[in-house]
N, CA, C and O atoms as a GROMACS GRO file, in nm:
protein
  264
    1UNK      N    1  11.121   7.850  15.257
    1UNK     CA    2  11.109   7.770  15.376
    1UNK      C    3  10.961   7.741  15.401
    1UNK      O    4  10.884   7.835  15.415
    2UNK      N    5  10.927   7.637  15.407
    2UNK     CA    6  10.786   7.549  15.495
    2UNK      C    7  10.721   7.647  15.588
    2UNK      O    8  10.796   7.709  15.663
    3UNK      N    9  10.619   7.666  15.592
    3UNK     CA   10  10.557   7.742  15.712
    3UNK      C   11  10.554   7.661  15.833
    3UNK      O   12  10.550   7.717  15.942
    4UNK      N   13  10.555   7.561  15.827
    4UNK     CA   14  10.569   7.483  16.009
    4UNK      C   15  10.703   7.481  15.989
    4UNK      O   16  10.751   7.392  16.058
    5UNK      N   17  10.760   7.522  15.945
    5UNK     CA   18  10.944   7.584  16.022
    5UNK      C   19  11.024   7.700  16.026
    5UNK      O   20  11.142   7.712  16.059
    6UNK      N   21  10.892   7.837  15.963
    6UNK     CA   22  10.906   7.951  15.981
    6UNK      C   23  10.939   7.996  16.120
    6UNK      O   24  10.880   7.953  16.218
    7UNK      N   25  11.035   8.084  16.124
    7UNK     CA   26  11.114   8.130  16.223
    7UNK      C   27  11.206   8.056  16.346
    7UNK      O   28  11.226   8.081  16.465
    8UNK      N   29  11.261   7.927  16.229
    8UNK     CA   30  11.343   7.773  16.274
    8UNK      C   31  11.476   7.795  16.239
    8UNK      O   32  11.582   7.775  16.298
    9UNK      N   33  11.422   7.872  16.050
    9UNK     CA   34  11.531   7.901  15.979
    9UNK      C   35  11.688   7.962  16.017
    9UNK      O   36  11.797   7.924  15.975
   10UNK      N   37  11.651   8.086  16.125
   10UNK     CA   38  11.771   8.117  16.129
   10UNK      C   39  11.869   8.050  16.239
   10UNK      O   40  11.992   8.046  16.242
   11UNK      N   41  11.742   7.981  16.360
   11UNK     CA   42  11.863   7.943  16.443
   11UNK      C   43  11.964   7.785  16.394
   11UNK      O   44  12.078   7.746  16.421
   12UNK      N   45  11.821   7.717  16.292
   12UNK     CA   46  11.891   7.611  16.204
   12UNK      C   47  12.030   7.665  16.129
   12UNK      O   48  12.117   7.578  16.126
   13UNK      N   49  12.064   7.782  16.073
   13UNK     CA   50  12.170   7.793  15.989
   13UNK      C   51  12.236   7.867  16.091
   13UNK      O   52  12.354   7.841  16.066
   14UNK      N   53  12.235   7.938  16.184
   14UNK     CA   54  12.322   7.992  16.291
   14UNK      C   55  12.410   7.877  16.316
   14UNK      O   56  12.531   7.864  16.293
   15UNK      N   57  12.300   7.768  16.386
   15UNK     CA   58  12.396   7.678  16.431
   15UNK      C   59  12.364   7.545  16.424
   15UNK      O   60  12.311   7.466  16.502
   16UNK      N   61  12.415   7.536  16.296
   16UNK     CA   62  12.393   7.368  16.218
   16UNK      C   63  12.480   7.267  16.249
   16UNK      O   64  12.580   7.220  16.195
   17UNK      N   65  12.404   7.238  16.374
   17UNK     CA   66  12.501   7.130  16.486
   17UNK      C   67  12.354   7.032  16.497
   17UNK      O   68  12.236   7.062  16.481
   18UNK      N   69  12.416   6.914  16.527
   18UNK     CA   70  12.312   6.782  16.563
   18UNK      C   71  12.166   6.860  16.677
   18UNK      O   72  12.044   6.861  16.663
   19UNK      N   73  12.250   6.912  16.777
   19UNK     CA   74  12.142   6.950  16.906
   19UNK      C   75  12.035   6.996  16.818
   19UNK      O   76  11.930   6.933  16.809
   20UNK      N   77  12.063   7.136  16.733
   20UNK     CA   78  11.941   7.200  16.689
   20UNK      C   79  11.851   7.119  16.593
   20UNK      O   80  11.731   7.142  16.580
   21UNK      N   81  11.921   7.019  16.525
   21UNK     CA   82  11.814   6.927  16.434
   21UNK      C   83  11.742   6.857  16.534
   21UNK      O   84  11.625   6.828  16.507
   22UNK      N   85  11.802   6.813  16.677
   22UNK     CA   86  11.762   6.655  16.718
   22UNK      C   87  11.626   6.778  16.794
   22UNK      O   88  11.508   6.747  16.780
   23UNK      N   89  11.651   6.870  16.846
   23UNK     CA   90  11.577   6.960  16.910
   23UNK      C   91  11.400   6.982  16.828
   23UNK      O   92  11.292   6.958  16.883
   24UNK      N   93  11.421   7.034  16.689
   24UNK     CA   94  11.362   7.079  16.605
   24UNK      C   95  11.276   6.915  16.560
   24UNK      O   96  11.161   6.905  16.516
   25UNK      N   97  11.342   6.839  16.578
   25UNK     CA   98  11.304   6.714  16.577
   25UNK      C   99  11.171   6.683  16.653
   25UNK      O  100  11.051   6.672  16.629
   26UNK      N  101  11.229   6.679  16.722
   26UNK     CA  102  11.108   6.660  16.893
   26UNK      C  103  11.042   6.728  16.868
   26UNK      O  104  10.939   6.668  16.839
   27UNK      N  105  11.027   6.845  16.856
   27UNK     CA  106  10.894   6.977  16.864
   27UNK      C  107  10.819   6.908  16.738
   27UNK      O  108  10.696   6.898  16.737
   28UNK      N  109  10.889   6.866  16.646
   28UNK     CA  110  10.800   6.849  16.538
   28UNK      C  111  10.724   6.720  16.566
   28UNK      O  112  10.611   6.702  16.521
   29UNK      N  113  10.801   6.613  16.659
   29UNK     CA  114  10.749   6.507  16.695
   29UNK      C  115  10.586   6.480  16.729
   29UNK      O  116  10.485   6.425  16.683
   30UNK      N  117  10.639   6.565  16.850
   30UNK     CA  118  10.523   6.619  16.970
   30UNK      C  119  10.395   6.658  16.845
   30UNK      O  120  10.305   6.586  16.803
   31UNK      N  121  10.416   6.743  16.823
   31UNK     CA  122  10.292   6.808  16.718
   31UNK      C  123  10.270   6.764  16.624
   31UNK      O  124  10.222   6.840  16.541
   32UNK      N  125  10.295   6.579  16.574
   32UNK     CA  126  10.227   6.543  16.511
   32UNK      C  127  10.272   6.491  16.339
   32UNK      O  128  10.217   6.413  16.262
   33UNK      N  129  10.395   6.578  16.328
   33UNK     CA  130  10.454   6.641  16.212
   33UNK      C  131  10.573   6.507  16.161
   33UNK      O  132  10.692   6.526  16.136
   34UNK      N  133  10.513   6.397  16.157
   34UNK     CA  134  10.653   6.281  16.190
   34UNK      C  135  10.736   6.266  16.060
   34UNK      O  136  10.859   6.258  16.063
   35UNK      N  137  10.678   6.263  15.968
   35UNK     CA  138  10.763   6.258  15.874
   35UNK      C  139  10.884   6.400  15.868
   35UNK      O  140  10.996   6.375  15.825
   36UNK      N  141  10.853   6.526  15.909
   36UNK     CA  142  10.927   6.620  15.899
   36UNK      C  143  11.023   6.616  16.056
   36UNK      O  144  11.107   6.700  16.087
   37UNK      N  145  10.986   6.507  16.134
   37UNK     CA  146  11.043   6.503  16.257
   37UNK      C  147  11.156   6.407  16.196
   37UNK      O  148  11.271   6.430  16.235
   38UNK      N  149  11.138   6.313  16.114
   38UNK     CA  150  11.207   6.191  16.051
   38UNK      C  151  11.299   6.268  15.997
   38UNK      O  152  11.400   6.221  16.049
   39UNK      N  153  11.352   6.394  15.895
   39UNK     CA  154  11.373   6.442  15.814
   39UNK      C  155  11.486   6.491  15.916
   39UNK      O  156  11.603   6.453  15.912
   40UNK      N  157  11.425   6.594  16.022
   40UNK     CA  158  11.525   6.640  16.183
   40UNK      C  159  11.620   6.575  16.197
   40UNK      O  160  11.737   6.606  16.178
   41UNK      N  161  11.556   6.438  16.248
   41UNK     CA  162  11.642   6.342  16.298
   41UNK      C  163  11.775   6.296  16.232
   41UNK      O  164  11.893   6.294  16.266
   42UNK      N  165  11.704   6.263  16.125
   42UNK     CA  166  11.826   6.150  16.042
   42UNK      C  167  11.927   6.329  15.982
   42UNK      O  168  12.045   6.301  15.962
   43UNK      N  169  11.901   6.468  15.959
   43UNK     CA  170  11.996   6.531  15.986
   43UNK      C  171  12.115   6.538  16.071
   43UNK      O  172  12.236   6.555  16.057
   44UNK      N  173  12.008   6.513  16.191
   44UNK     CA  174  12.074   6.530  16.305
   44UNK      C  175  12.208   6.391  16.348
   44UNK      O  176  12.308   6.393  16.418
   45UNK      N  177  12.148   6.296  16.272
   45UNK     CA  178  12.278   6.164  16.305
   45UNK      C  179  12.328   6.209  16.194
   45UNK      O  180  12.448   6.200  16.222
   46UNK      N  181  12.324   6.258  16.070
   46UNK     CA  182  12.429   6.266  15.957
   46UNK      C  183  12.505   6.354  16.009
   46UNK      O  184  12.618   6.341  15.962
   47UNK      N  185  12.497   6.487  16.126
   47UNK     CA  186  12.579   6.513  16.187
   47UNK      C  187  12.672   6.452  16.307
   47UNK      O  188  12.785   6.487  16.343
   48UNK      N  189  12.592   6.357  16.353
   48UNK     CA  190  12.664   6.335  16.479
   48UNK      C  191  12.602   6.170  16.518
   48UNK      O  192  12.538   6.139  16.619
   49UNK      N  193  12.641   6.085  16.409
   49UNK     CA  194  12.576   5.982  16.397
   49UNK      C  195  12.607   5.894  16.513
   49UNK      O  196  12.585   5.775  16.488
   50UNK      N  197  12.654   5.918  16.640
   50UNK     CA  198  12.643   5.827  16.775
   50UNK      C  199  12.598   5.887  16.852
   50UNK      O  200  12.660   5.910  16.956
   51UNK      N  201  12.460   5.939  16.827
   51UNK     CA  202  12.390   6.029  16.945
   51UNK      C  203  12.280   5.955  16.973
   51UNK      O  204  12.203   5.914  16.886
   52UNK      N  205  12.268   5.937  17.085
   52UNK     CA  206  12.210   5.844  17.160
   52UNK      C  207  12.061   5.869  17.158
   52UNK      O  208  11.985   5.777  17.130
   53UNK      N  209  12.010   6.008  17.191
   53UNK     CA  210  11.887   6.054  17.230
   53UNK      C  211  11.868   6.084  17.068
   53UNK      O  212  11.756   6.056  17.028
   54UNK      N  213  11.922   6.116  17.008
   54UNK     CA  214  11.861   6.118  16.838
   54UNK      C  215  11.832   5.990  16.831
   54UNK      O  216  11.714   5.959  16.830
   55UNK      N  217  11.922   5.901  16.826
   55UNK     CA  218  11.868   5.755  16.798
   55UNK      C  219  11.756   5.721  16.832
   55UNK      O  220  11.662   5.676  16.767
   56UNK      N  221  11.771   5.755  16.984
   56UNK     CA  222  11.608   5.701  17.036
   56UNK      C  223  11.468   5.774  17.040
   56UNK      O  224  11.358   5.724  17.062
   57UNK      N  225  11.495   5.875  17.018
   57UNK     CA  226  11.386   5.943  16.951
   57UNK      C  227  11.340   5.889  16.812
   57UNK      O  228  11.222   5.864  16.793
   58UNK      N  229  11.458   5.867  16.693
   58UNK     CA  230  11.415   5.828  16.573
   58UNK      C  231  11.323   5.712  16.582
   58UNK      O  232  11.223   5.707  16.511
   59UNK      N  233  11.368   5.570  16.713
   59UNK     CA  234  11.332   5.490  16.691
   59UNK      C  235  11.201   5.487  16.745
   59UNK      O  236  11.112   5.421  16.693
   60UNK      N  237  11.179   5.584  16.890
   60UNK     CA  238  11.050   5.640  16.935
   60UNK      C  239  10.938   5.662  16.788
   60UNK      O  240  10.850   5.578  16.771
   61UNK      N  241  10.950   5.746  16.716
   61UNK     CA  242  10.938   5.788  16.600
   61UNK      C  243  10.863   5.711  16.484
   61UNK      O  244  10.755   5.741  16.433
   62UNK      N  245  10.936   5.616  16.457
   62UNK     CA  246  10.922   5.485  16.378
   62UNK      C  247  10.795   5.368  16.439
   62UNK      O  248  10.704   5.313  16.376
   63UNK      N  249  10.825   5.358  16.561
   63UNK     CA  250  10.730   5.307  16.672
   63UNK      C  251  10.571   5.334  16.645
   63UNK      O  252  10.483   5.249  16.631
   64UNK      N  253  10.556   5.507  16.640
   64UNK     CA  254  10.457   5.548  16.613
   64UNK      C  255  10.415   5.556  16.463
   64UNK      O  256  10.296   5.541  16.437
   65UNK      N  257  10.482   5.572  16.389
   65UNK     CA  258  10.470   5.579  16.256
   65UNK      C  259  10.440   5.417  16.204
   65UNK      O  260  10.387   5.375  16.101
   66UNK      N  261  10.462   5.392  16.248
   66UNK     CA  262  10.394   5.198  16.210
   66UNK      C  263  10.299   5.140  16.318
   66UNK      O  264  10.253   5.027  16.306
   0.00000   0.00000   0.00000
């Protein structure tokens, strides 16, 4: 595992539901980390691909990244 997602690992495989990607997402957002926030995200819709605040975060995301 990545050191900027050391101690992510277990609650990611505890509970590998959209919230914890779209969650893990954002933090990574915030700090800069966008491509690994990109990576969150689009997890997070391959789980639960009509989620609204994933969406708009991704597209938040993209915004900044261009």
């Amino acid at each position: 595992m990545r050191a900027d997602r050391r101690g992510w690992g277990p609650a990611l495989s505890a509970r590998n539901d959209a919230r914890s990607h779209t969650n893990l997402g954002a933090i990574l957002h915030l700090n800069g980390k966008y491509s690994e926030a990109a990576n969150s995200y689009k997890e997070a819709l391959r789980l639960q691909p009509d989620d609204i605040t994933t969406l708009t975060n991704l597209h938040k995301l993209h915004s900044v990244m261009t």
